[in-house]
C-alpha positions in Angstrom: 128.8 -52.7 -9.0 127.1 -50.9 -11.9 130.0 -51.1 -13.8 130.8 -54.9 -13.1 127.1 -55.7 -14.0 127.3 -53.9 -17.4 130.5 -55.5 -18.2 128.7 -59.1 -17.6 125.7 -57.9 -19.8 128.1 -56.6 -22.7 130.3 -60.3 -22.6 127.3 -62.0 -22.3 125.5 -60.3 -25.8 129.4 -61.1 -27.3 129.0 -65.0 -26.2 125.6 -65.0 -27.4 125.9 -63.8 -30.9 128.7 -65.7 -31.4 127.5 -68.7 -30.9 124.4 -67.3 -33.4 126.9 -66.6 -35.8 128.4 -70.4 -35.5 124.8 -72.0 -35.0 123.4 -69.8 -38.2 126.6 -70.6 -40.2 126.2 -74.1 -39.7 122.7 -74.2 -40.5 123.1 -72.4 -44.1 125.4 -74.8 -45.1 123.7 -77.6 -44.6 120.4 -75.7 -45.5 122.0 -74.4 -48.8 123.1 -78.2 -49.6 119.9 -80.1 -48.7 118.3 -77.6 -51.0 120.4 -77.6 -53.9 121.3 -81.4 -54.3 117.8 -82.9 -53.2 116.2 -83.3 -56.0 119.5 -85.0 -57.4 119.5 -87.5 -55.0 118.1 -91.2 -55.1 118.5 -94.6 -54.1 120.2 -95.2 -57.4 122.4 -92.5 -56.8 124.0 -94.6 -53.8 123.7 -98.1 -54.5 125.3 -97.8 -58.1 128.0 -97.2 -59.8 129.1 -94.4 -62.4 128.8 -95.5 -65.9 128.6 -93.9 -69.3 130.3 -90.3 -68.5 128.9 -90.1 -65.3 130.1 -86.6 -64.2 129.0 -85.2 -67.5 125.0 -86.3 -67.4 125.9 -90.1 -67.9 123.9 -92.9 -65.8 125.1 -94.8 -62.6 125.6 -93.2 -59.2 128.4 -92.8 -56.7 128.8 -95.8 -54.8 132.1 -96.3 -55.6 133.2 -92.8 -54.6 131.4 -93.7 -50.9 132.8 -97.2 -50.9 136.4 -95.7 -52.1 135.9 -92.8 -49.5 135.1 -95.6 -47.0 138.1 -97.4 -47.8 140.6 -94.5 -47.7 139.3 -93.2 -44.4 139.3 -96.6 -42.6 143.2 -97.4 -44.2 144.6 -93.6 -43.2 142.8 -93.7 -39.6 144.5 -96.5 -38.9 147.8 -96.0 -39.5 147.7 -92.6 -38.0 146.6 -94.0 -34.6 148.9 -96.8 -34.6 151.9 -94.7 -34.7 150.6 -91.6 -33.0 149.2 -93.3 -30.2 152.2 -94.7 -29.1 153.8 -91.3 -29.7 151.4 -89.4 -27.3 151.7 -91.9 -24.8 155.6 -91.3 -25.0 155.5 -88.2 -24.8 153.5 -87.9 -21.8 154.4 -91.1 -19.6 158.4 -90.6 -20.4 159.3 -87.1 -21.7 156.8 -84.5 -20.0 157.9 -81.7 -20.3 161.5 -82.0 -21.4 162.8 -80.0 -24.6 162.5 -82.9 -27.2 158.9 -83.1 -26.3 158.4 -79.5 -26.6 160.3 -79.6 -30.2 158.1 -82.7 -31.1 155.2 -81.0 -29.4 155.9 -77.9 -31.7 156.8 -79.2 -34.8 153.1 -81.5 -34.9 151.3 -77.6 -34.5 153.4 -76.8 -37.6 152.3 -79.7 -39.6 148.8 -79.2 -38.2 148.9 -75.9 -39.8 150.0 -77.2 -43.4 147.8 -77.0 -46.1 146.4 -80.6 -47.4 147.6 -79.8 -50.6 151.3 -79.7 -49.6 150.8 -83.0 -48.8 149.6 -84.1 -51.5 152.1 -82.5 -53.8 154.8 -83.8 -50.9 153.3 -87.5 -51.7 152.8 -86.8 -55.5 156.8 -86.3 -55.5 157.5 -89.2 -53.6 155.5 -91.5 -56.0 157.3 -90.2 -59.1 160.7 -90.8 -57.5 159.5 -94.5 -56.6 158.0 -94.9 -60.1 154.6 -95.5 -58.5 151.2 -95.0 -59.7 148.2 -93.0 -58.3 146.4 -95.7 -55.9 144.0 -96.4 -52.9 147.7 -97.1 -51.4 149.1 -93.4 -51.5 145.7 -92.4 -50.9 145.9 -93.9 -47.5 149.4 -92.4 -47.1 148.9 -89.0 -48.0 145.9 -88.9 -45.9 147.3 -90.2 -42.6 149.9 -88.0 -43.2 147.3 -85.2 -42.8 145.4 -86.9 -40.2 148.7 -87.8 -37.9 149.4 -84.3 -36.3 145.4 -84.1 -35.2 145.8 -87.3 -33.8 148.8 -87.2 -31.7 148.3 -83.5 -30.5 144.8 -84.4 -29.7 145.4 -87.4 -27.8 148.5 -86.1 -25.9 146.1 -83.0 -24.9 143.4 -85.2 -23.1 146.5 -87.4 -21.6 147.7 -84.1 -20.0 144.3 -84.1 -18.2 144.7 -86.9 -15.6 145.6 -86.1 -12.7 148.9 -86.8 -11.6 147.6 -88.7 -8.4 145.9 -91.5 -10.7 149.4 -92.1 -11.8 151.2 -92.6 -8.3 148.2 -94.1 -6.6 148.8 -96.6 -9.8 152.8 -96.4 -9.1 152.1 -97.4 -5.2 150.0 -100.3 -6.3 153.2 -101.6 -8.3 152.4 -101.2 -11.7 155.3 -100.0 -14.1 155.2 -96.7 -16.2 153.7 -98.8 -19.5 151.0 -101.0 -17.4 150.2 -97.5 -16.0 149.4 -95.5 -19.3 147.7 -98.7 -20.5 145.5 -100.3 -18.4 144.8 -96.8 -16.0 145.5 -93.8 -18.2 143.9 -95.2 -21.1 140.7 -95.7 -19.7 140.6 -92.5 -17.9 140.8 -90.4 -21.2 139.0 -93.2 -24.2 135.9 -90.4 -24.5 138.8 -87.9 -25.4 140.6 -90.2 -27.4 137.3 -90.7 -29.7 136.6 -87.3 -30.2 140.2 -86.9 -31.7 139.7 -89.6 -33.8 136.2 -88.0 -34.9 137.6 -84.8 -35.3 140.8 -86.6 -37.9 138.0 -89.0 -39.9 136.1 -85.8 -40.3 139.0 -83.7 -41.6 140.5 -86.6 -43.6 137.0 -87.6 -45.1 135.9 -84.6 -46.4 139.3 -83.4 -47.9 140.0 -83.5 -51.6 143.3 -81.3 -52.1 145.6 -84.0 -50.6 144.7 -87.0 -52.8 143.8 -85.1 -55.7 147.3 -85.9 -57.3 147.7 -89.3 -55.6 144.4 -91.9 -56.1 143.2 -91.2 -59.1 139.6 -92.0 -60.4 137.9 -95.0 -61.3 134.2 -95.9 -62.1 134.8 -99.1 -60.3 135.2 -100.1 -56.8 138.4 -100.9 -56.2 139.5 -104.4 -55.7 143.1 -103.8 -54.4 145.8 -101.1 -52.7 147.2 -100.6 -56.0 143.8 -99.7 -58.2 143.0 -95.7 -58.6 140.0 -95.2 -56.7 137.0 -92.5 -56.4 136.1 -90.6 -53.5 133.2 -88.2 -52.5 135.3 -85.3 -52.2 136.6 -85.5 -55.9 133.6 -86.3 -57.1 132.1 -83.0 -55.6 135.3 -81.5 -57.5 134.8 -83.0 -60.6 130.9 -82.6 -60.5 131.2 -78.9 -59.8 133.9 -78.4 -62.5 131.7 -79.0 -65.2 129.1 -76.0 -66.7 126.2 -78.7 -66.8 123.3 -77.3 -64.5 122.3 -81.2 -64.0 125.9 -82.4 -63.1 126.2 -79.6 -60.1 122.8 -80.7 -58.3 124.8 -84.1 -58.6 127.6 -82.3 -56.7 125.5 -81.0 -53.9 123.6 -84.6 -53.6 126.9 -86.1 -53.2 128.1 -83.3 -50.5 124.5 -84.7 -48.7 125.4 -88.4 -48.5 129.2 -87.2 -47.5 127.4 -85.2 -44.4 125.7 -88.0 -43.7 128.5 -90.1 -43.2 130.1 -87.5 -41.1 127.0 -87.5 -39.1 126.6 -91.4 -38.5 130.3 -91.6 -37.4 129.8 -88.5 -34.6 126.6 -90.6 -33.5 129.0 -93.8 -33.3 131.7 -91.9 -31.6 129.2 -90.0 -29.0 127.7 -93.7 -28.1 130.9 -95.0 -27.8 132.4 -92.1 -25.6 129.3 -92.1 -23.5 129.8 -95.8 -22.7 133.4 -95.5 -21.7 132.6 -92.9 -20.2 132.1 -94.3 -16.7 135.8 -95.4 -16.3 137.1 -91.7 -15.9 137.5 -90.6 -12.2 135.1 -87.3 -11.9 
């Protein structure tokens, strides 16, 4: 009993400063950015553009990078969840468990793995043999690209969470295998679904390797799929890159409004999730 009680004492200390260590981790990032790029930032900083050698003491701000960050993450969210939603739901309501959705199942964990910047060299080869130009267009490729393994694995994990007596109690009533996963299925798992589709915006977002080769940079907001556009990320890159003191408190004021933005869209999926919330069968 002794024994048993120490053993619950000693996993308990191990649960508890781990979760220190994550908590404490967290906090010195964020503590260590708000500190450093504070004084940087202002409301000119985000409501202007760069102008004048921005990234090198000029004048303007970033809005283009957030607008162009904006852009990318809306264009490459979508098109990962058009196609891998549908691929989720095939794997689950048609294939189960049979070898090609293992395969599929296994080869999504390998490109999960992948570094972003295999993509982007993958896409950066793919424009040169096309002949195409870096753009907000192969931006939003490469990006859902990266974004499409989270999104399918993610959602085909919460599908494999209803229980399989929603699915015949639907199947008694008549319904087919499609009107099933749609109009039951779907509601059932929507919290899980937004939290994979939180958990891709905030990888895609706040990643610079992949589209470091394929947008560009431009001091302008772009005005179509084919102009090079800015994005937070790269200009965190390009601000840090340089030896001016004055650029790199830029950097960290930029990293600030790009946390912000990952914050606002957890808020927006949390809301969202806890509204849909009441349609899953607890």
């Amino acid at each position: 009993m002794k024994n048993r009680r120490l053993e619950e004492q000693i996993f308990i200390v191990l649960m508890l400063s781990a979760t220190i260590i994550v908590v404490g981790s967290l906090l010195a990032v964020i503590g260590i950015v708000v500190v450093r790029g504070a004084p940087a930032l202002s409301l000119s900083m985000i409501t202007e553009t760069s102008s004048g050698g921005y990234y090198l003491g000029g004048t303007g701000g970033i809005l283009n990078a957030i607008v162009g960050s904006l852009y990318l993450i809306t264009g490459s969210i979508s098109i990962a969840f058009l196609v891998g939603f549908p691929v989720a739901l095939y794997l689950n309501e048609y294939e189960g468990r049979s070898k090609l959705a293992d395969f599929v199942r296994l080869s999504l964990d390998v490109l999960y793995g992948v570094p972003s910047i295999v993509y982007g060299a993958f896409a950066f080869t793919l424009m040169l043999i096309l002949g195409a130009r870096a753009s907000l267009l192969w931006g939003i490729i490469t990006v859902a690209m990266l974004v499409l393994p989270i999104v399918v694995r993610g959602i085909d994990e919460v599908l494999q969470t209803v229980p399989s007596k929603l699915r015949e109690a639907s199947y008694a009533l008549g319904a087919t295998k499609l009107e099933t996963a749609l109009r039951v299925i779907v509601r059932q798992v929507f919290p899980g679904i937004v939290t994979t589709v939180l958990l891709a915006l905030g990888r895609g977002i706040g990643d610079a390797a992949s589209v470091l080769l394929t947008v560009g940079y431009s001091d302008i907001i772009p005005t179509s799929l084919n102009s090079p556009v800015a994005t937070l990320p790269l200009a965190i890159f390009f601000q840090l890159s340089t030896p001016y003191p004055h650029a790199q408190e830029r950097a960290y004021a930029s990293a600030i409004v790009l946390l912000g933005l990952v914050v606002m869209f957890s808020l927006a999926a949390r809301f969202s999730a806890a509204r849909f919330s009441r349609f899953a069968i607890r």
